[in-house]
Phi, psi and omega in degrees: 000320171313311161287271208325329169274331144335304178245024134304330182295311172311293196286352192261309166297326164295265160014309193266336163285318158329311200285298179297289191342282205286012160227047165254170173322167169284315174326307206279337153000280186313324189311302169314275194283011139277317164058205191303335152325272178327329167296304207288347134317297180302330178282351194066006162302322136299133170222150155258166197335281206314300173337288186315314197285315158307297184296351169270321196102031167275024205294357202248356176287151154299178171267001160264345210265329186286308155340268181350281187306322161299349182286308206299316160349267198311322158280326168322295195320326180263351194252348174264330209236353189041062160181142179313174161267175179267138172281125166257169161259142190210138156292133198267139187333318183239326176286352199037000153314124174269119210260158146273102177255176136288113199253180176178162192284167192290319169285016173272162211281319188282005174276320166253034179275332182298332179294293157353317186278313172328114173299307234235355166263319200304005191243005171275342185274314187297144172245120194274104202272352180306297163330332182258353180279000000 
């Protein structure tokens, strides 16, 4: 008798916890299921592609062109390391829809071997060292 009202009690708070879950923002949802990822993007020890990208000032790509330089990312990432990177939720810039990205420290290596592989990035990797004499 004891168990059965425990895990009435039990299945009723779940339920009720289900019951609020479907009715918060969408936002904060994604927010949730990124969890400390989504912290450590904002603080920026994580960045994601496009961020990397902003920040050389390719701010002028399309946006399948970004796509793209994330694959090429994301395949270094993995031929260097034998595992995918961690994944976040992120809203997408224009379209707002919410993507499942790839985050990664701002000094890893598969960020700029992709800028290297990448056709339509390759000219961002290179360094005009004439400019720094």
């Amino acid at each position: 008798m004891i168990a059965s009202n425990r895990t009435r009690r039990t299945l009723r708070t779940i339920a009720a916890t289900h019951r609020a879950a479907r009715h918060t923002a969408k936002t904060l949802r994604y927010r949730c299921l990124s969890g400390l990822i989504a912290v450590a993007v904002d603080a920026g020890t994580l960045i994601k592609t496009g961020d990397m990208l902003d920040r050389l000032g390719a701010d002028d790509l399309k946006d399948g062109f970004k796509s793209w330089y994330g694959r090429h990312v994301k395949k270094a990432y993995i031929a260097a390391n034998g595992q995918p990177p961690v994944m976040v939720w992120a809203q997408h810039r224009t379209t707002g829809k919410w993507i499942h990205v790839a985050a990664y420290s701002p000094l890893d290596q598969a960020l700029f071997v992709g800028l290297a592989t990448y056709k339509q990035t390759r000219h961002l990797a290179q360094v005009d060292f004439a400019e720094a004499a």
